[in-house]
N, C-alpha and C positions, 0 to 999 in steps of 0.2 A: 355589372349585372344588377336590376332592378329586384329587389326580394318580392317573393308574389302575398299577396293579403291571403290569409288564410280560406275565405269567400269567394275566392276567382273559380269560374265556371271552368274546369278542366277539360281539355280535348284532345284528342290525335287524329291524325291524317298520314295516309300514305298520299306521295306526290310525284308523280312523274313529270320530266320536265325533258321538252324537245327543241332542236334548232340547234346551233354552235354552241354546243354547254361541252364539249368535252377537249383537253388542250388549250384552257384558258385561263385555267382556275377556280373554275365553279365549284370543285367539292371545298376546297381551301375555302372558301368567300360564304359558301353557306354553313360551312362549321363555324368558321367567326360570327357569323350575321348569328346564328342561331346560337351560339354561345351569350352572346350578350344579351339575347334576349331571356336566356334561363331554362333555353329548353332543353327537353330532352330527345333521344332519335339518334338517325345515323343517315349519313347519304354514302351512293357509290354510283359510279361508269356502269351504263348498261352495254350490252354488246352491240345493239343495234345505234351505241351513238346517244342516247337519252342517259338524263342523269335521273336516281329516283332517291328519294330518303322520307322520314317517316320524320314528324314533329308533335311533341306529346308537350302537353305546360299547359298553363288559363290559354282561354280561347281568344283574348285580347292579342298576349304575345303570337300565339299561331295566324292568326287572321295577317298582323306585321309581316311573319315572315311568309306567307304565301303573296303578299302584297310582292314584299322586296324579290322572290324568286319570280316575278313577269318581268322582273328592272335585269336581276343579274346584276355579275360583274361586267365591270366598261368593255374590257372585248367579246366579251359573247352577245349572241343576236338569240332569243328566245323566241319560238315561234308559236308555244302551246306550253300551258301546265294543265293537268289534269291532277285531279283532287278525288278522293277516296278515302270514308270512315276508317280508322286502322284501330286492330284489337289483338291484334299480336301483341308477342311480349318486347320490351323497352326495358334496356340498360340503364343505369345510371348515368348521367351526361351524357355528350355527343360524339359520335366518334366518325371517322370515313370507313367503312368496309369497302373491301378488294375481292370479294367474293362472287359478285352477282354474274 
């Protein structure tokens, strides 16, 4: 994990993400990808099939991991992320929620 400089421009976003994200591994891949990058958030299975989670940290690291969420993991085929300011409240670290 990269320590962030006290100066890094902070941000969050909620993220929906669609196509074969679910039964692949996507929540597992984006809590690592976004662990190493220092962020903070959570992702979970939506019911219709889409994955959504929320990414809080400098805007460098979030900008990364919106990039790597169009990539995915090697078996999923991503067809759309949609991006969305998030103001909600954020936990410390990252976690999967089962909730949604």
């Amino acid at each position: 994990m990269t320590p962030t400089p006290p100066d890094a421009e902070q941000r969050a976003v909620q993220v929906t993400i669609t196509g074969r994200v679910q039964g692949v591994g996507f929540r597992a891949w984006v809590t690592w990808e976004a662990q190493e990058r220092g962020l903070q958030g959570w992702v979970c299975n939506l019911s219709d099939g889409g994955v959504q989670a929320v990414f809080a940290g400098p805007d460098a690291a979030v900008e990364a991991m919106l990039a790597a969420c169009h990539r995915g993991p090697s078996l999923a085929i991503v067809r759309r992320v949609q991006t969305a300011p998030w103001d909600g409240p954020i936990g410390p670290g990252f976690e999967v929620r089962y909730d949604r």
